[in-house]
C-alpha positions as CSV (number, residue, x, y, z in Angstrom):
1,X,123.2,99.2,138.0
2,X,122.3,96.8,135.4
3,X,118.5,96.2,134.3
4,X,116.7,93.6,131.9
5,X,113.7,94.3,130.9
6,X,110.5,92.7,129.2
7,X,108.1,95.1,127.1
8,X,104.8,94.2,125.7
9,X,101.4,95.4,124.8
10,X,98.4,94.0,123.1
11,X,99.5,94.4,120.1
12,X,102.4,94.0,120.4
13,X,103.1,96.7,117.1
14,X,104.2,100.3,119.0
15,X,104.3,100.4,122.6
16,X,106.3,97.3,122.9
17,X,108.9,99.1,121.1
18,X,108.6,102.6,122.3
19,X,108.6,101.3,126.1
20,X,112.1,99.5,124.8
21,X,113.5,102.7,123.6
22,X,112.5,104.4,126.5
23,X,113.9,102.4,128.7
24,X,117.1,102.1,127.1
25,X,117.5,105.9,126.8
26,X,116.6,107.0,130.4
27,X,118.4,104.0,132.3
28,X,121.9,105.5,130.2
29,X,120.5,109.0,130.8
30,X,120.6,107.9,134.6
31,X,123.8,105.6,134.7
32,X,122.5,102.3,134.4
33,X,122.5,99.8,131.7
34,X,119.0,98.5,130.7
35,X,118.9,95.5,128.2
36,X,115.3,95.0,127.0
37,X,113.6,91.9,125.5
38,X,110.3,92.8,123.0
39,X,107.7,90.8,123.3
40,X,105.8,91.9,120.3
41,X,103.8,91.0,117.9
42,X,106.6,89.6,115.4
43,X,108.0,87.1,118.3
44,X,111.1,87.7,120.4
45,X,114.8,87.5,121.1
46,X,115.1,85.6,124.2
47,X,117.9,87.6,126.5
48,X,120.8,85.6,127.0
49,X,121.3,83.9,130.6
50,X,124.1,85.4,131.4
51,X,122.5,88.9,131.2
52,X,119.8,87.7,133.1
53,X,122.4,86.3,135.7
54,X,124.7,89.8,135.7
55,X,121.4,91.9,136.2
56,X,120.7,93.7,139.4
57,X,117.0,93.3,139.1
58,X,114.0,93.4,136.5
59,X,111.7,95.4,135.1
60,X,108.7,93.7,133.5
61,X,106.7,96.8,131.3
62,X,103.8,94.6,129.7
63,X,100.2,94.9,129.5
64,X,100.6,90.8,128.6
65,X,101.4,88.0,130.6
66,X,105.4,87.9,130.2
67,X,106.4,84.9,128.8
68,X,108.8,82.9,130.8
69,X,109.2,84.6,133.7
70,X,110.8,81.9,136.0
71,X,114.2,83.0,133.7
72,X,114.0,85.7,135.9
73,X,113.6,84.0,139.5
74,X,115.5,85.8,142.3
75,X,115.7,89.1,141.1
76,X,113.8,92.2,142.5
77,X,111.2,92.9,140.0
78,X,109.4,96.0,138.7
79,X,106.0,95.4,137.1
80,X,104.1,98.3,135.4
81,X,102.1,98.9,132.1
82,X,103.9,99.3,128.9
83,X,102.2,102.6,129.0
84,X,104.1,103.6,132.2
85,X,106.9,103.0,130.3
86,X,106.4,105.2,127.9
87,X,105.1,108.0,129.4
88,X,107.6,107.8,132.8
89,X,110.3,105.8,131.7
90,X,112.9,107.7,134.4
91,X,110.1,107.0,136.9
92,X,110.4,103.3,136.4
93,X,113.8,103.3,136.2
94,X,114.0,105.0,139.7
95,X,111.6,102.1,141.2
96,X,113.7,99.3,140.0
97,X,116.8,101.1,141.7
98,X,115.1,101.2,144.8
99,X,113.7,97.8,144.7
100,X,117.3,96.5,144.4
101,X,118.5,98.7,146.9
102,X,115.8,97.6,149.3
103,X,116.6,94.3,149.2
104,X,119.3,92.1,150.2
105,X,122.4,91.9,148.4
106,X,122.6,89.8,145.6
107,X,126.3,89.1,145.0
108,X,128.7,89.2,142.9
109,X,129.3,86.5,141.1
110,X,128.0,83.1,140.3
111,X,129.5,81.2,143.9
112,X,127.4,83.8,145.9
113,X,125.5,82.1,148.3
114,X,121.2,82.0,147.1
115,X,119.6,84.8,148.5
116,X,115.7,85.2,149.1
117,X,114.7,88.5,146.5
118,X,112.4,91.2,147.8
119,X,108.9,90.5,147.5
120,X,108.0,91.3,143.9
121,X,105.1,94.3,143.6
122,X,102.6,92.2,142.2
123,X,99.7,93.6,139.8
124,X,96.2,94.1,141.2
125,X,93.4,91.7,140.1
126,X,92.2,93.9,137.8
127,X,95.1,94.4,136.4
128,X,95.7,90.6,135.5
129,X,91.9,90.1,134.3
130,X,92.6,92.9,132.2
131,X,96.3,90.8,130.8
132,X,94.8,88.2,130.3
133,X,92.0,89.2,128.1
134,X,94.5,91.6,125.8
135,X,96.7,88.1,125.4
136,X,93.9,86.7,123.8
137,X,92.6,89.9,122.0
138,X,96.6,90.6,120.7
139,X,96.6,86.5,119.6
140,X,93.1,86.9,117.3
141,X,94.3,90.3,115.7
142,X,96.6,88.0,113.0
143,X,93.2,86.1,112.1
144,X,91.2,89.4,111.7
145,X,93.6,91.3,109.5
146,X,94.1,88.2,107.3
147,X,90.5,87.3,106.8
148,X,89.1,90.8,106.7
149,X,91.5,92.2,104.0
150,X,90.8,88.5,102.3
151,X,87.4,89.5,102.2
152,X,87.9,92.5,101.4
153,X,89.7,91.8,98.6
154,X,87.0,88.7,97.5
155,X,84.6,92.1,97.4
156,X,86.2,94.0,95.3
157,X,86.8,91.9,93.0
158,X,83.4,90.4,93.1
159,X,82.1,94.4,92.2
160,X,84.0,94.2,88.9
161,X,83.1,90.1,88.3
162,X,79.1,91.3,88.5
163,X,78.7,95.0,87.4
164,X,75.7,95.3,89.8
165,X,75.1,93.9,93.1
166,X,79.1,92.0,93.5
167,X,78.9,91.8,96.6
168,X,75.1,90.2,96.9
169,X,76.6,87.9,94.0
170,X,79.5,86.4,95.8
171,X,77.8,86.1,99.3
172,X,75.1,84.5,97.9
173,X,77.7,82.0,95.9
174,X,79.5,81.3,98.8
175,X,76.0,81.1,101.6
176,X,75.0,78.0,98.8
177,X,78.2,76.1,99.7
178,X,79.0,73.0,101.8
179,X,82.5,71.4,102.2
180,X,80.9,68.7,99.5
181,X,79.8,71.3,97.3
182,X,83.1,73.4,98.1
183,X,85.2,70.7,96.5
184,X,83.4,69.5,93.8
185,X,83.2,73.0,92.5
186,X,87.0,73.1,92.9
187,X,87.6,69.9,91.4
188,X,85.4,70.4,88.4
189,X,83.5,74.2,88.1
190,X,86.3,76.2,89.2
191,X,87.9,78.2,86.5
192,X,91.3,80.1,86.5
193,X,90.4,83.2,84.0
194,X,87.1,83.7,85.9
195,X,86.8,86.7,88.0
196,X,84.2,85.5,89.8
197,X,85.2,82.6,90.5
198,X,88.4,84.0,91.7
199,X,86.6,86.6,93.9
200,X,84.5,83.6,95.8
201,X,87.7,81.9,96.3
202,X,89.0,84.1,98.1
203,X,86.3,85.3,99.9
204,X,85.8,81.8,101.5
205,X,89.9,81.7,102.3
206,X,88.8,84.8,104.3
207,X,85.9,83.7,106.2
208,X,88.3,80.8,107.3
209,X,90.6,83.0,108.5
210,X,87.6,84.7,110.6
211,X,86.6,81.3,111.8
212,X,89.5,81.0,113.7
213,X,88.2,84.2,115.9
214,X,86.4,82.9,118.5
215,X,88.3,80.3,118.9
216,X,91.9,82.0,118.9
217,X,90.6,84.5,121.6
218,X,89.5,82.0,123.9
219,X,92.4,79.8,124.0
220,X,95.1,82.5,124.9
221,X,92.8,84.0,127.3
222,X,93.3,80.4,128.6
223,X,97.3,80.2,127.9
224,X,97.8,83.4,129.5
225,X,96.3,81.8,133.0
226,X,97.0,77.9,132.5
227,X,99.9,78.5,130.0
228,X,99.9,75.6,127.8
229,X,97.6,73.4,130.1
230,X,95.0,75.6,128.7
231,X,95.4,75.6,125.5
232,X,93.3,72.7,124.7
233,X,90.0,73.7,126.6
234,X,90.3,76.8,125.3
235,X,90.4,75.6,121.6
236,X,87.5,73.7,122.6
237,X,85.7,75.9,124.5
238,X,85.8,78.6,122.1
239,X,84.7,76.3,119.1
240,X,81.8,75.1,121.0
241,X,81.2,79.2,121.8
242,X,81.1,79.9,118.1
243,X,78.9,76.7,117.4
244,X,76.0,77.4,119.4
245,X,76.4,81.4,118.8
246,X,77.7,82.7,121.6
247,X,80.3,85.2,119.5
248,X,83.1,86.4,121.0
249,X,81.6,87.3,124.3
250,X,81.3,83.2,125.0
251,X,84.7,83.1,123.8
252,X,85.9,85.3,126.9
253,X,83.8,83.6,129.2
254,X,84.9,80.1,128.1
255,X,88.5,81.2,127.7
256,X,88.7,82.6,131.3
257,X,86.7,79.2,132.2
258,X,89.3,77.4,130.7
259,X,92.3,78.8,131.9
260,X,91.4,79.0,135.3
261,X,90.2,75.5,135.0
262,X,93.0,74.3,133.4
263,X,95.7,76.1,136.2
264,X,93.6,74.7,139.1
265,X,93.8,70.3,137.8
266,X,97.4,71.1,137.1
267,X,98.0,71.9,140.6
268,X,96.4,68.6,142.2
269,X,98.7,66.8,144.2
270,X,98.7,63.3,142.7
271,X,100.8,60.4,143.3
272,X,104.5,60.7,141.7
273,X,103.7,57.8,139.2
274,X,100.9,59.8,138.0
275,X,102.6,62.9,137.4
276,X,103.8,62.1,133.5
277,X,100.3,61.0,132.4
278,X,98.4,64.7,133.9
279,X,99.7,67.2,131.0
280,X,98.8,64.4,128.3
281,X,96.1,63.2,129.8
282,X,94.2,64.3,133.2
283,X,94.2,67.9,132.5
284,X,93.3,68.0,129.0
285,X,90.6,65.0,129.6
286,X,88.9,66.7,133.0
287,X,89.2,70.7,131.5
288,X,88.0,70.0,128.2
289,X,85.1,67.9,129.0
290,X,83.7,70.2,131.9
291,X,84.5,73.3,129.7
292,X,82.9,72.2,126.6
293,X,79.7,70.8,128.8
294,X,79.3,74.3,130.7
295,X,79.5,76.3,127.4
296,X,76.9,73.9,125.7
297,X,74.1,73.6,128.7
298,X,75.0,76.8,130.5
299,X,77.0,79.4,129.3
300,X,75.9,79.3,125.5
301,X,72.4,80.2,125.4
302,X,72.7,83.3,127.1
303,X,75.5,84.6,125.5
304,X,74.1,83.7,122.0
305,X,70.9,85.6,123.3
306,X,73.1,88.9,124.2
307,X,75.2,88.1,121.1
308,X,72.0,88.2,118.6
309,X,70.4,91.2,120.7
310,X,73.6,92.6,119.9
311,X,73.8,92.3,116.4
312,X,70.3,93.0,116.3
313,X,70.2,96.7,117.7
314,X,73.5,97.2,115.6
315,X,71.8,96.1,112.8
316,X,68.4,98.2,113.6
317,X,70.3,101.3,114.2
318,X,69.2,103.8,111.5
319,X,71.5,106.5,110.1
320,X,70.4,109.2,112.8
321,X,71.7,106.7,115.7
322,X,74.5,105.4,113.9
323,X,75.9,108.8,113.8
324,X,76.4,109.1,117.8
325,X,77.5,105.6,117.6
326,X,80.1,107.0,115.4
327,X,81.3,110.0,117.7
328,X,81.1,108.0,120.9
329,X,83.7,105.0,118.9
330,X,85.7,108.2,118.4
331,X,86.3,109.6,121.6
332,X,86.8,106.6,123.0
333,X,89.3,105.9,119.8
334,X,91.3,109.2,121.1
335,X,90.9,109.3,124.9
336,X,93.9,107.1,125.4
337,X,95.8,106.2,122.4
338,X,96.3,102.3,123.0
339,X,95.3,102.2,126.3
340,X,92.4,100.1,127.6
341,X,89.4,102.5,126.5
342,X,90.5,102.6,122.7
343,X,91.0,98.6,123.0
344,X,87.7,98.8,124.0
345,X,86.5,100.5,120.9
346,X,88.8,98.4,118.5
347,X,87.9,95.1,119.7
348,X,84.0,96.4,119.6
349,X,84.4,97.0,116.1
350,X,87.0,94.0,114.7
351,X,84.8,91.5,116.3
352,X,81.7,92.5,114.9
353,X,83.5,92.4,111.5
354,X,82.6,88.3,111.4
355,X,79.0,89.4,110.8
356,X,79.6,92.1,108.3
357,X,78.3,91.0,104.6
358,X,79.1,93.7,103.0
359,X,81.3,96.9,102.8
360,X,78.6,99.3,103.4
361,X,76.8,97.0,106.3
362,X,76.7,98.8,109.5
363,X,79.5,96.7,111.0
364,X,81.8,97.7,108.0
365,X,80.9,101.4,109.3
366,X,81.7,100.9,112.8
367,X,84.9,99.6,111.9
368,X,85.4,102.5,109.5
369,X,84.8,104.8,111.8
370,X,87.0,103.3,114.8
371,X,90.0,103.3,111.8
372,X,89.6,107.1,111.1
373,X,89.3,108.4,114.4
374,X,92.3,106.2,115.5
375,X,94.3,108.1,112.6
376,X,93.5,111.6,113.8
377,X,95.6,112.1,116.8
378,X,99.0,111.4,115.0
379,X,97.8,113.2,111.7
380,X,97.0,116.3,113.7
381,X,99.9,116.9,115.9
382,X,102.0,116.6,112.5
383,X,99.3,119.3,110.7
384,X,100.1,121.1,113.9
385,X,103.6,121.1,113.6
386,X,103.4,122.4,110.3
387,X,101.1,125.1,110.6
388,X,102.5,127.0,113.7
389,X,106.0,125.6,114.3
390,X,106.7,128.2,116.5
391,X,104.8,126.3,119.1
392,X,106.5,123.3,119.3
393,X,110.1,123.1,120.0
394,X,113.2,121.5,117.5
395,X,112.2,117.8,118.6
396,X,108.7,118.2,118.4
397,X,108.6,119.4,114.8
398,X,111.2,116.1,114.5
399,X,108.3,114.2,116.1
400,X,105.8,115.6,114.1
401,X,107.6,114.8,111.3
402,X,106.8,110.9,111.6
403,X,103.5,111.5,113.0
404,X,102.5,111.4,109.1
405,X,103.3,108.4,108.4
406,X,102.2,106.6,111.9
407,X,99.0,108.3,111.5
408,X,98.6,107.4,107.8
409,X,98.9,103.8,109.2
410,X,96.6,103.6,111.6
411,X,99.1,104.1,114.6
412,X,97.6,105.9,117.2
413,X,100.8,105.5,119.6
414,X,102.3,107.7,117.5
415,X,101.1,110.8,119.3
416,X,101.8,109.7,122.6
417,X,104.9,111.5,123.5
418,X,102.8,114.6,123.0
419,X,99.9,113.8,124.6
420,X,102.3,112.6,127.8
421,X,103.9,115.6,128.1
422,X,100.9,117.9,127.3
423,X,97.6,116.1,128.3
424,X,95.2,118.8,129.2
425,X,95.8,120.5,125.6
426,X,96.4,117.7,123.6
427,X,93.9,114.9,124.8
428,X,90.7,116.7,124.4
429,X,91.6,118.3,121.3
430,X,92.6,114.6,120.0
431,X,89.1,113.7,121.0
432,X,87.3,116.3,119.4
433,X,88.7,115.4,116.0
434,X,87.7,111.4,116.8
435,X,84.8,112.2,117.5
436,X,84.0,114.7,114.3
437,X,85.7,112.0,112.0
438,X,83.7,109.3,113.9
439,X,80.4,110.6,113.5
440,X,81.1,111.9,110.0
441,X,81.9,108.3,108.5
442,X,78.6,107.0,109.9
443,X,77.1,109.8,108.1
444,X,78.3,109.6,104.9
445,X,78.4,105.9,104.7
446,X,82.3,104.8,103.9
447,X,82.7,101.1,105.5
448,X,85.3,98.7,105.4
449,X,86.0,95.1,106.4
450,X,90.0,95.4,106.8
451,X,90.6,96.0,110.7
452,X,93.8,97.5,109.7
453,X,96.5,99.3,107.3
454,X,95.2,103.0,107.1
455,X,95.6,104.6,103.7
456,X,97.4,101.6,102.8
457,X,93.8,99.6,102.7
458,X,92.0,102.5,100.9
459,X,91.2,100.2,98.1
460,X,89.7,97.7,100.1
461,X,87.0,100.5,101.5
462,X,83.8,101.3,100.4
463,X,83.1,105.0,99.6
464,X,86.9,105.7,100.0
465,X,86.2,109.0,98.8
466,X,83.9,109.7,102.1
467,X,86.4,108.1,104.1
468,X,88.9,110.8,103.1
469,X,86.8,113.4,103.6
470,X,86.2,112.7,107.2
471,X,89.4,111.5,108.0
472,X,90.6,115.1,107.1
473,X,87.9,117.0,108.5
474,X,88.7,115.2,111.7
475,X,92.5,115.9,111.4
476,X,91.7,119.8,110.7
477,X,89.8,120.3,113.4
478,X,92.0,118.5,116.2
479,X,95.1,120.3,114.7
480,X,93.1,124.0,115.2
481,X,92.3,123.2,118.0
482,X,96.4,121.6,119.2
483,X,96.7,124.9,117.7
484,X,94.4,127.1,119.8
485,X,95.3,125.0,122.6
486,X,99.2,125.8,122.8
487,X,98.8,128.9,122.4
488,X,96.6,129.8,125.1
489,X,98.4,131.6,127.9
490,X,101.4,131.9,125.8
491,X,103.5,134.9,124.4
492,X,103.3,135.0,120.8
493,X,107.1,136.7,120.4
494,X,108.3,133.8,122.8
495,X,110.7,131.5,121.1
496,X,109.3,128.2,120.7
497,X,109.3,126.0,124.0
498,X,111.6,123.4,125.0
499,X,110.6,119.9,125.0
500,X,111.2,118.2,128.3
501,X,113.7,115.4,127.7
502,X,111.9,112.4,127.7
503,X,110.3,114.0,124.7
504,X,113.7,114.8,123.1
505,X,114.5,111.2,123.8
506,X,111.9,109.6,122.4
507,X,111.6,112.2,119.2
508,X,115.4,111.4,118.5
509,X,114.8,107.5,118.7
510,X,112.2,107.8,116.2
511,X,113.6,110.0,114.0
């Protein structure tokens, strides 16, 4: 048979592509040809209509809303998680055969009569909630890396510019500006040899970047529901959000607000003559105005009061709470590598980076924390590997291999394929480690305000000496205990074990 297939995942960096690969691999391991699109975070190659056409049926392997899906109208349809894909990729294959086999013959050719397609297994509510809110989370992760490492980079330079107290200096610099005194400073004050000057610039370029936040998460929450209909409210609706303080938690209500909105104007029956003024007019008009009156008089001020309690028991916390804070960010960091509970942590800690002032506030630490323990579980299995390669088989140790450099990224995905074909070993040992590096950068104080890059943003962190520390304490003890784990219940003069195939598979496309 012949498959297409769309993969995607929040963002849109591993799993899009390793759900591709796998895919590929097990539909020619099983006989069929699987042509995949990527929906990832550096755009797409639309799939060519006449593959579309030739295809037997779909396979949609996204934790996103799939862009464009009428191309794919009349098919029988699949529709999983991308982590499905990944883990069972021969599973999913096998449902999209028997979708096309249980329904109606599709033809041959392009003069085949129209068929009706088999009802299409549709995702649960939940399931769609939880799609549309990683849309808008995997659209605002561009802003927060940009205006985090801008910052960043505004501090560090700032702690050279002003020998003591850099970062105090340039905050309080940039706190004193308007947009007036903005440009007249550029116009007249600004200096090209001047450190400082240079470090406030670019601090400011940053917190633009992070102004876009709120508003970014909110309007694809709304595209992902509305599609472009709901783009507008949910620009609007997450400006107003950020104006009155409502953080990002008004941003998902008004983005959900908006999109749902938005989708239910478009589909008014109005007269035909009408129909060319509603995109440009009606539903922009009646959305926008409702939405930014309900986050103004309604759903602001308790939001902003949740958002400052918030920020105000983060801010309280003292060093002996923020160390469980720490461990708890960790485990959660390592329960499910990229699945909805470590998105949970991540988007915890990059949001509350728009209120961090400094590298060593506590929201620099929380995001600090969810970094190293989201480094661990790929770092370990390829300490593991090293250590007792007896215990892993030919492509494992070719996994493991580079598990060093996803790890040393910040790529969690990377230790997957293990943890898929070995969860009750692998998982809690993964989460033992998060939790240990977790708890241990809350204790010894390393922060940072970029939200992503691994080693590759050491510079950028404060106490990168501490963050090292932790980040390989954390690594040591989850690869002891991968260690102590596979050998439990195991011969120590048996060869070493045989990866299952989809293992092989997915070692051999990364490698």
């Amino acid at each position: 048979m012949r498959f297409v297939a769309v993969t995607s995942c929040p963002t849109g960096i591993a799993h899009t592509y390793m759900a591709a690969e796998a895919l590929e691999q097990s539909g020619k391991a099983a006989g069929h040809e699987v042509v995949v699109e990527t929906q990832g975070s550096a755009g797409s190659t639309p799939l060519d209509p006449a593959v579309i056409a030739a295809a037997d049926g779909v396979i949609f392997a996204a934790d996103l809303e799939v862009r464009d899906k009428e191309r794919f109208a009349g098919k029988p349809t699949v529709d999983v998680g991308v982590k499905k894909a990944v883990h069972d990729a021969g599973g999913v294959i096998a449902e999209a055969v028997s979708a096309v086999r249980a329904g109606p013959p599709l033809g041959a050719g392009p003069a085949a009569p129209p068929v009706i397609a088999p009802p299409k297994v549709k995702a649960g509510t939940g399931t769609r909630i939880r799609q549309y809110l990683m849309t808008g989370v995997s659209y605002m992760i561009p802003f927060v890396a940009a205006g985090g490492i801008l910052i960043a980079i505004g501090f560090m330079l700032a702690t050279i510019a002003w020998p003591e107290n850099g970062a105090i200096e340039v905050t309080k610099v940039v706190d004193g500006f308007n947009a007036t005194a903005f440009t007249n400073w550029i116009a007249g004050d600004f200096s090209y040899g001047s450190l400082q000057d240079w470090s406030v610039l670019l601090f400011w370029i940053g917190k633009w970047a992070f102004g876009f936040l709120v508003l970014s998460l909110s309007a694809y929450i709304a595209y992902a529901i509305a599609d472009r209909p709901g783009l507008v409210p949910g620009f609007v609706g997450g400006f107003a959000a950020n104006f009155v303080g409502a953080g990002f938690l008004g941003g998902i209500v008004t983005g959900f607000l908006a999109g749902f909105l938005a989708l239910w104007v478009s589909r008014w029956r109005v007269p035909k003559g009408a129909r060319g003024v509603m995109p440009v007019v009606v539903i922009p008009l009646v959305s926008t105005m409702i939405v930014g009156l309900a986050t103004v008089l309604v759903i602001g001020p308790p939001m902003k009061a949740l958002n400052d309690a918030l920020m105000t028991w983060l801010n309280g916390l003292g060093t002996a709470y923020l160390i469980p804070l720490g461990i708890i960010l960790g485990l959660m960091q390592c329960t499910d590598l990229g699945g909805p509970i470590n998105k949970v942590a991540y988007v915890f800690a990059v949001t509350g980076l728009a209120n961090a002032t400094s590298s060593s506030s506590t929201e620099a630490r929380i995001m600090a924390a969810v970094m190293a323990a989201g480094m661990v579980p790929p770092l370990a299995v390829a300490l593991a590997t090293v250590l007792r390669p007896r215990l892993f088989s030919e492509a494992e140790r070719e996994s493991g291999k580079s598990c060093w450099l996803l790890g040393a990224s910040f790529i969690s995905e990377g230790a997957i394929p293990f943890a898929a074909e070995d969860p009750i070993r692998m998982i809690p040992s993964f989460m033992v480690g998060g939790a240990v590096a977790g708890g241990l950068i809350m204790a010894l104080g390393a922060g940072q305000l970029a939200p992503h890059g691994g080693i590759w943003v050491l510079p950028l962190i404060g106490n990168p000496f501490m963050f090292l520390i932790a980040l390989v304490a954390g690594t040591v003890v989850s690869a002891l205990l991968v260690i102590v784990a596979k050998g439990i219940g195991r011969n120590p003069h048996d060869e070493a074990i045989e990866a299952p195939e989809s293992l092989e598979v997915m070692a051999g496309s990364r490698a």
